[in-house]
C-alpha positions as CSV (number, residue, x, y, z in Angstrom):
1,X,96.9,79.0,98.7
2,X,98.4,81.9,100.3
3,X,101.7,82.2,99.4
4,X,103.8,84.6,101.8
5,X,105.9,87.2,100.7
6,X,108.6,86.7,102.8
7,X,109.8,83.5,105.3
8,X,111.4,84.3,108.7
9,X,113.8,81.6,110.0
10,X,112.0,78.7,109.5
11,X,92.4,56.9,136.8
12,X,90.5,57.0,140.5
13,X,89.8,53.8,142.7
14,X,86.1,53.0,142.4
15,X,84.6,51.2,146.0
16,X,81.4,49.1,145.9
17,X,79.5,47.8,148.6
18,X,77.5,44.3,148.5
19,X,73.9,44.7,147.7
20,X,72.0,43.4,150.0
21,X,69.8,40.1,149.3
22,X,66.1,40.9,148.7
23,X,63.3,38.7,148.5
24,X,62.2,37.7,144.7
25,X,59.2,39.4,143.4
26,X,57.9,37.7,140.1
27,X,55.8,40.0,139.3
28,X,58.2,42.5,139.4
29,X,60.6,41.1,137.1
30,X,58.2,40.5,134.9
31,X,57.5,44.1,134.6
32,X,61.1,45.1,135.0
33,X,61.7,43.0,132.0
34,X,58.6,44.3,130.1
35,X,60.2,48.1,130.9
36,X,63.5,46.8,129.8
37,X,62.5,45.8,126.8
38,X,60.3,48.5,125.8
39,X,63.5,50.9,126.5
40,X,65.5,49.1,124.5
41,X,63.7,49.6,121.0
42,X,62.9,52.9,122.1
43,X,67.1,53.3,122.2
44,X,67.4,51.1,119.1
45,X,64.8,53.1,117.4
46,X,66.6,56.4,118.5
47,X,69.8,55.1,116.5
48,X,68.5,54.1,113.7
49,X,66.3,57.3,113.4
50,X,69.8,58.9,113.7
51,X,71.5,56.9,111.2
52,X,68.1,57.8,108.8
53,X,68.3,61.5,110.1
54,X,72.3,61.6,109.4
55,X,71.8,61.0,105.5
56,X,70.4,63.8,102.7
57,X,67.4,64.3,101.8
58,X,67.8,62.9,98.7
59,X,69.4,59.4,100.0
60,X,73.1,60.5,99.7
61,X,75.8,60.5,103.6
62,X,75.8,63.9,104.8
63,X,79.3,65.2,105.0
64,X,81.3,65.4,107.4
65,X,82.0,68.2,109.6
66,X,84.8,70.4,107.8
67,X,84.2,68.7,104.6
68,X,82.5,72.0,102.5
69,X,84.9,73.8,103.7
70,X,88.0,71.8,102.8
71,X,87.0,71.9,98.8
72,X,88.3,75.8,98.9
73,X,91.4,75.3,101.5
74,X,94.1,75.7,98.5
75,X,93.2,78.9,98.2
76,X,91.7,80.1,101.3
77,X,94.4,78.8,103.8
78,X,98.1,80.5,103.8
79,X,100.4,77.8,102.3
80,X,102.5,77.7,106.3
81,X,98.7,76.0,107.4
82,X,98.7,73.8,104.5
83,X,102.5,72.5,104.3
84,X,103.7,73.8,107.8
85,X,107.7,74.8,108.0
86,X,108.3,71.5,110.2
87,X,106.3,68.0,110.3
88,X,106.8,65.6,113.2
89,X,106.0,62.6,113.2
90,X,106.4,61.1,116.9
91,X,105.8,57.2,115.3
92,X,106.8,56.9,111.6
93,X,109.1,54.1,111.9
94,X,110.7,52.3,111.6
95,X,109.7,50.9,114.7
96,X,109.3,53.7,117.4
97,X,111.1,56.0,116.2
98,X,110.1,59.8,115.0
99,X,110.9,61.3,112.2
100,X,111.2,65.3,111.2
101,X,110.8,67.0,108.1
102,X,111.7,70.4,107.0
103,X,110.1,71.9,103.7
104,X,112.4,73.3,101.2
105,X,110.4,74.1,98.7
106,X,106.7,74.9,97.9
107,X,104.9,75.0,94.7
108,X,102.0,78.0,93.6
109,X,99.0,75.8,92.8
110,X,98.3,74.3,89.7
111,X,96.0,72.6,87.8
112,X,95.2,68.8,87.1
113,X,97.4,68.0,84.6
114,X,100.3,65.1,84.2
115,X,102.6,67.4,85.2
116,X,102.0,67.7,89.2
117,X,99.6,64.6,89.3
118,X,100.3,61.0,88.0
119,X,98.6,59.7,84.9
120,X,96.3,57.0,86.1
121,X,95.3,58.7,88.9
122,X,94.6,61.8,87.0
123,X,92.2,59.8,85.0
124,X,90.4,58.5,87.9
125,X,90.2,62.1,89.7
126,X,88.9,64.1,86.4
127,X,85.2,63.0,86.7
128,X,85.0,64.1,90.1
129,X,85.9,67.5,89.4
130,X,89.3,67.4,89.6
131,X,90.1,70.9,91.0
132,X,93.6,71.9,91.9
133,X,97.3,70.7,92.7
134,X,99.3,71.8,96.0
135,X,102.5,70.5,96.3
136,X,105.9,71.0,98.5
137,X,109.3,69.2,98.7
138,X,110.3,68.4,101.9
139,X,114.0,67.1,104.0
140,X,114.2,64.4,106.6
141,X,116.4,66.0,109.9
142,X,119.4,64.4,108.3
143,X,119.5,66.0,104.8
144,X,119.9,62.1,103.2
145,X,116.2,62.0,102.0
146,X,113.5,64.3,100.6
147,X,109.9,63.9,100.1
148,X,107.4,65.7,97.4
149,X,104.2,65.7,99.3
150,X,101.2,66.3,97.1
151,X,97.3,67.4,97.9
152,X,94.8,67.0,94.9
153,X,91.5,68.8,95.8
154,X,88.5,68.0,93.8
155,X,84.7,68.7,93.8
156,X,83.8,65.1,94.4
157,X,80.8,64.8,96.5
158,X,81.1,62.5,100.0
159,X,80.1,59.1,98.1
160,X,82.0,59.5,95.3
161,X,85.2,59.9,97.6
162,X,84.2,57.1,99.4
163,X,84.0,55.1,96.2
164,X,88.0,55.6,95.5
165,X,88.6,53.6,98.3
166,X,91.0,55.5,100.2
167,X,93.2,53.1,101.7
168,X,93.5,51.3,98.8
169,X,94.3,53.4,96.2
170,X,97.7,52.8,96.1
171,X,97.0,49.2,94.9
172,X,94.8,49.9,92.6
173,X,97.0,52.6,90.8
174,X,99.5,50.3,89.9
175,X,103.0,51.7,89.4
176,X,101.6,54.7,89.1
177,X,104.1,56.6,91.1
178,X,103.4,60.6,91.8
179,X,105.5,63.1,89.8
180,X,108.7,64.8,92.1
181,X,109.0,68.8,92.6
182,X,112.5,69.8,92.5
183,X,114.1,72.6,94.6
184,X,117.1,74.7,93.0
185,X,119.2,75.4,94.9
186,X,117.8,73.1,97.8
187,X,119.0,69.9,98.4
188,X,116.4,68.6,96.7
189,X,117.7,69.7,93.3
190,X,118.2,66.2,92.0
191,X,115.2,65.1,92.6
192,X,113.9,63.6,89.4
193,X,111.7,60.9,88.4
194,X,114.4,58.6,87.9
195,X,115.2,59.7,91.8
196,X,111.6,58.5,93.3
197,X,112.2,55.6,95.5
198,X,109.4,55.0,97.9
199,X,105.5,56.7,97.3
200,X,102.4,56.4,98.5
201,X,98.6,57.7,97.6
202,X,95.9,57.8,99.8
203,X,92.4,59.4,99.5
204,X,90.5,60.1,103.2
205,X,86.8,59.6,103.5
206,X,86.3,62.8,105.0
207,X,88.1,65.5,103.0
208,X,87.3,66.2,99.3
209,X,91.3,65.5,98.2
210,X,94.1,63.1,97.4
211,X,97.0,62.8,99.5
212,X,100.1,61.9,97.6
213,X,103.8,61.4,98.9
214,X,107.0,60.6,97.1
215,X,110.3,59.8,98.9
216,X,114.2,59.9,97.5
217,X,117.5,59.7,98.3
218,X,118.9,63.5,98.9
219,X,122.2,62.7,96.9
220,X,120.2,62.4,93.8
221,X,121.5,58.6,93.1
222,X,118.8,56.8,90.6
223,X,116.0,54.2,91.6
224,X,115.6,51.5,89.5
225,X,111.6,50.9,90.4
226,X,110.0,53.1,92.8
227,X,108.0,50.7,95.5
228,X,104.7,51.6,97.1
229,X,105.3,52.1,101.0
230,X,103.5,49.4,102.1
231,X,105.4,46.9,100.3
232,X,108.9,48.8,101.3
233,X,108.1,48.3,104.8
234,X,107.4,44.9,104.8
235,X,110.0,42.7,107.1
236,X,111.7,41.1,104.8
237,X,112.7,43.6,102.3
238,X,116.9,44.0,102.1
239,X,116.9,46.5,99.2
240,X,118.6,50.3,99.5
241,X,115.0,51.4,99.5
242,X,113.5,49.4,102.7
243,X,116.8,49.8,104.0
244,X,116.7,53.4,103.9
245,X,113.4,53.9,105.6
246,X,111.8,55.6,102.0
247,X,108.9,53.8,102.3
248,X,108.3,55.0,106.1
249,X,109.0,58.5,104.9
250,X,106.3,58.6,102.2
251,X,103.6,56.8,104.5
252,X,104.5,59.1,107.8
253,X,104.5,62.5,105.6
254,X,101.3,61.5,103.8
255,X,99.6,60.7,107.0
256,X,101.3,63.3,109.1
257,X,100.0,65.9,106.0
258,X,96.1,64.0,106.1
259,X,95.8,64.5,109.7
260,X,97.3,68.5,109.5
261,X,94.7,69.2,106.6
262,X,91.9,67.9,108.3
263,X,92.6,70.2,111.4
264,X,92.7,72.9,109.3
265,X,89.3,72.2,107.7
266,X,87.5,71.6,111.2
267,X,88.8,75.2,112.2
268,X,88.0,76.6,109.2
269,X,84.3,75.0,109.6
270,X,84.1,75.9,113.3
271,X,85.1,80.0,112.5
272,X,82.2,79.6,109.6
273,X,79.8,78.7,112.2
274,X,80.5,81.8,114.6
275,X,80.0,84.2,112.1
């Protein structure tokens, strides 16, 4: 990740006639339906050749567009490309409503260890090649929350990510809640781990890396149990925590984050190609 050495201020009306009535032709339809049918194995037999054609040589999913590429984005793309300045979010919730975030602090990459990545899911990462750690602290527009967002490359092969079940990981880790990244002299300073409040993990299909988020209040009170964000958004939640909107934070900036790496890999894999 490139770090720079300074930062400047951060649908037309269709019309349709009647067909006219014709008279019925058996023999026609017969062959109409024969040429019908024939076409239509010829199309299935085109998709499935596509699906067969789509896959390695050696049995495995071909990856994704981008997806090559994206294994050597922490230290190929400028850190501004990875953790951009400003996130928006136009839907993050609750409800409606957009959210903004403003990064305060950015990390130099590290490598796999309890430190910048969680225990459990440290374990489940390492036989994949767990490669390196990106992570930055970010603000909501209100100063009151801040958010360590996380991205865990590894050398993990297209079925082996597929096998972590993205979307699921969360549940599967447990309490396993991601580590926070202070900023001194930010107003993330007092973020701790006794600070963590809302968090969420999730691990895309189509990138080689872990997305992890971290949410907190900004006045550095303590959280008696961090909650994942899908259970902090849930209706009927009253606690400081759903209350607060921490678990929207941690799912919006881990999906707003997903969808700007991903972007950046396609790009990346689109300049590859012209050269």
């Amino acid at each position: 990740m490139r770090v720079p050495a300074y930062a400047p201020p951060e649908t037309p009306v269709e019309t349709t006639t009647r067909l006219r009535p014709i008279r019925e032709r058996r023999r026609g339809r017969t062959l109409a339906v024969g040429a019908c049918v024939v076409l239509g194995i010829g199309l299935i037999g085109g998709a499935l050749a596509g699906v067969w054609l789509a896959a390695s040589g050696d049995g495995k999913p071909a990856e994704p567009p981008g997806y090559a590429v994206a294994k050597e984005l922490w230290h190929n793309a400028p850190v501004d490309t990875l953790f951009p300045r400003t996130l928006t979010a136009p839907q993050a919730g609750p409800g409606p409503s957009a959210r903004t975030w403003t990064r305060v602090v950015v990390a130099p990459d590290a490598p796999c260890a309890a430190a910048s990545v969680a225990p459990k899911l440290l374990a489940a990462l390492r036989p994949l090649g767990c490669e390196r750690v990106l992570r930055a602290t970010y603000t909501d527009a209100t100063a009151s929350s801040v958010l360590t967002v996380g991205l865990v490359f590894t050398r993990a092969d297209v079925t082996a990510q597929r096998a972590l079940d993205g979307r699921r990981l969360a549940t599967r880790l447990g309490q396993d809640v991601p580590p926070a990244l202070p900023g001194p002299g930010t107003v993330a300073a007092g973020f701790g781990p006794a600070q963590r409040a809302g968090w969420w993990v999730a691990a895309p299909t189509d990138l080689p890396v872990v997305v992890t988020a971290v949410s907190g209040f900004a006045d550095g009170r303590a959280v008696d149990r961090a909650v994942p964000a899908d259970q902090a958004m849930k209706k009927d939640r009253a606690d400081a925590v759903a209350q607060s909107g921490l678990g929207h934070e941690a799912l919006g900036i881990a999906e707003r984050l997903e969808k700007q790496l991903r972007t950046t890999a396609l790009n990346a894999a689109k300049e590859e190609e012209q050269r």
